[in-house]
C-alpha positions in Angstrom: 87.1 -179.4 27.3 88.7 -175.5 27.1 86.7 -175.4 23.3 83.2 -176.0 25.4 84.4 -173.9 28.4 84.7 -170.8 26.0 81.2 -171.0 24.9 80.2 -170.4 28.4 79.7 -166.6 29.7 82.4 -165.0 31.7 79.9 -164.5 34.5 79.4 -168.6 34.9 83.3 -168.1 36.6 82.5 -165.5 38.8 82.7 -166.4 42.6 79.9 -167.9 44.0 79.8 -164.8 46.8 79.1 -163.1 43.7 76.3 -164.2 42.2 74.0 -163.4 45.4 71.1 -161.2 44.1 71.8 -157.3 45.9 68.0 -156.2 46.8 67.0 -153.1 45.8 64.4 -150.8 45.3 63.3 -149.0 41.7 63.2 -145.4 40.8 59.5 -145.7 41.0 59.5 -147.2 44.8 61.7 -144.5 45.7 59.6 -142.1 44.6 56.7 -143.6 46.7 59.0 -143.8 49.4 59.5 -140.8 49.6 56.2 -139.1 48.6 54.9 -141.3 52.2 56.7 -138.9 54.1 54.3 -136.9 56.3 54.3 -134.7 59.5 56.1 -131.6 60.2 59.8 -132.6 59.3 58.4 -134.5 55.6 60.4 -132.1 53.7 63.3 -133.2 55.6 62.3 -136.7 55.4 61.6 -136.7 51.9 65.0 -135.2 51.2 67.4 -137.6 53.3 65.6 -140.3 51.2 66.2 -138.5 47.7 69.9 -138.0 49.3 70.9 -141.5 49.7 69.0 -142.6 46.7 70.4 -140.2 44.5 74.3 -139.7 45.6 74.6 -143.8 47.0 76.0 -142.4 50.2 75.8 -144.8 53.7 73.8 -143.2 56.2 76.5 -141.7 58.1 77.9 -140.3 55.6 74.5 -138.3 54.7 73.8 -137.4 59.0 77.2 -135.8 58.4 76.3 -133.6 55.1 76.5 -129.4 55.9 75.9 -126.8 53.3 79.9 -126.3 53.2 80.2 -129.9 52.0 78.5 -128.8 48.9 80.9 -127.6 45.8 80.6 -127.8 42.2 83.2 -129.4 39.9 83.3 -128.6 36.0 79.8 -126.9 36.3 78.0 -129.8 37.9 77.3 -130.7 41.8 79.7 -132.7 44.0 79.1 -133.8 47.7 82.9 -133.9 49.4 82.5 -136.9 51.5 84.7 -138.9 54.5 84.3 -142.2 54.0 84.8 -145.7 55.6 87.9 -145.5 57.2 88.2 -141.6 57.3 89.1 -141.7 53.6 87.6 -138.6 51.6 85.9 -139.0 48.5 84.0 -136.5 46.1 80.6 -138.0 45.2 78.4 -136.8 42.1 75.2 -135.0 43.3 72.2 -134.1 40.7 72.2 -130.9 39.9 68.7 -130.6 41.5 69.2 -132.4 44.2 72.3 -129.9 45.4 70.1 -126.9 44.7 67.2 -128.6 47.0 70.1 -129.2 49.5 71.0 -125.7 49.8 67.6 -124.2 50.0 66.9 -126.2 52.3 70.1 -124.9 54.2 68.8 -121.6 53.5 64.7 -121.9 54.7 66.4 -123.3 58.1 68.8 -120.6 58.5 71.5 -123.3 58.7 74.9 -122.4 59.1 77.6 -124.2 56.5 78.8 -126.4 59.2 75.4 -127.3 60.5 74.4 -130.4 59.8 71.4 -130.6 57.0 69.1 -133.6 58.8 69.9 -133.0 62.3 69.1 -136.7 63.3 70.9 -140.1 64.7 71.0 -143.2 62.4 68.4 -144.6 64.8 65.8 -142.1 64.0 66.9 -142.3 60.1 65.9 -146.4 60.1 62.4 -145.2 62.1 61.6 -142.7 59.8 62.4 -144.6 56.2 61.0 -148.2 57.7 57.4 -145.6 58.4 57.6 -144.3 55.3 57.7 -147.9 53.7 54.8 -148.8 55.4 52.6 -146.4 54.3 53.6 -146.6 51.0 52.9 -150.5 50.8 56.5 -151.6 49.9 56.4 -155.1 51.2 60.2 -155.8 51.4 62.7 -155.0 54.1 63.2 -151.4 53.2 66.6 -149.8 55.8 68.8 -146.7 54.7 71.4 -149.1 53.2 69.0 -150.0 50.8 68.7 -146.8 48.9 72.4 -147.0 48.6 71.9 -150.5 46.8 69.3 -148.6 44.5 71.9 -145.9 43.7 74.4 -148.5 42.8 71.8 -150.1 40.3 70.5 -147.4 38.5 74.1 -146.0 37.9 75.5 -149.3 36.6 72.0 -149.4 34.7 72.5 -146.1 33.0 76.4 -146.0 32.2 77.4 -149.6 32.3 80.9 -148.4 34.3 81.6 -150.4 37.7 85.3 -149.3 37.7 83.3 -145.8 37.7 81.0 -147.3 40.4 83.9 -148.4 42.6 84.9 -144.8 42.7 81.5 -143.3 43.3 80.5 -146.1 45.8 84.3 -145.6 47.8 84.4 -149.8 47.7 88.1 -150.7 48.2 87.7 -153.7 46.6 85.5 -154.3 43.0 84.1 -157.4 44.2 81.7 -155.4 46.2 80.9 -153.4 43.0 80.7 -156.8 41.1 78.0 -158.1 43.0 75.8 -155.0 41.2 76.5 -156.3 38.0 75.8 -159.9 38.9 72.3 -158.3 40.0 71.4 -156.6 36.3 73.0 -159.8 34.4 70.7 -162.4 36.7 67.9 -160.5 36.1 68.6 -160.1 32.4 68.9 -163.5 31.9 65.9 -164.3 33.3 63.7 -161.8 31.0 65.2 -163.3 27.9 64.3 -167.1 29.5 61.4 -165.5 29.8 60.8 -164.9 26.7 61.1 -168.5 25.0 58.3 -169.8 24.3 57.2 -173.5 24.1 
């Protein structure tokens, strides 16, 4: 019995909780997403959705971004964040994305403790759930989402969920685990997919 139980992949004994497929949305969907944006405050729309996409931060944690929240750290961007639970956290920010942050900041005349989207979580959902719409994404796209997507294409690219955990602020890696789960479902099933009969 424990000879034919070490032929089977570690991720057969993962929790069951686990193996629920995270939804999420691909660099290319984002982009779309965020291209739908229209109206006078697009820029602004287009950016919050770049934000959360490209940094993995919860919604409230982005309404609460000012220009004095961004710093650099060994020549590259950082975001310093409070968390769930009041905790702070430094989160990697692209390079570009900080610099659109702070001209932004600067074509608004924002002060560095205003806040950089100046909207309610309410009117965040409104503006990504129109923006899905008109781009023809026909899945239940919400802010938490984009944070999903962040999660995915990180663990994608580096293959580091203790890394994740950090960058995400999960407490616990189960949370982070269920990312990995996602990729190593999805793998499987493209290299089922691939035997042919």
């Amino acid at each position: 019995m424990s000879q034919n139980r070490s032929l089977v992949p570690r991720a057969a004994f993962v929790p069951q909780a686990l193996n629920a497929i995270v939804p999420y949305l691909t660099r290319e969907e984002v982009i779309r997403l965020a291209d739908s944006c229209e109206g006078r405050n697009a820029a602004r729309d287009k950016l919050l959705i770049h934000t959360l996409f490209q940094t993995g931060l919860r919604i409230s944690e982005a309404l609460s971004l000012t220009p004095a929240k961004i710093g650099m750290q060994n020549g590259h961007a950082v975001l310093d964040i409070i968390g769930k639970g009041r905790k702070p956290r430094r989160v990697a920010c692209p390079n570009n994305l900080a610099h659109r942050l702070k001209s932004y900041a600067f074509d608004k005349k924002l002060r560095s403790e205003d806040k950089l989207f100046g909207i309610n979580r309410t009117r965040a959902w409104k503006i990504i759930k129109a923006a899905a719409k008109k781009a023809g994404i026909n899945k239940p796209v919400y802010p938490h989402l984009l944070r999903h997507s962040d999660a995915i294409e990180r663990l994608r690219q580096t293959g580091n969920p203790k890394a994740l955990q950090i960058h995400l602020g999960h407490e616990s890696p189960l949370m982070t685990m269920r990312y990995l789960s996602t990729l190593t479902a999805e793998d499987a099933l493209r290299i089922q997919q691939e035997v042919e009969f």
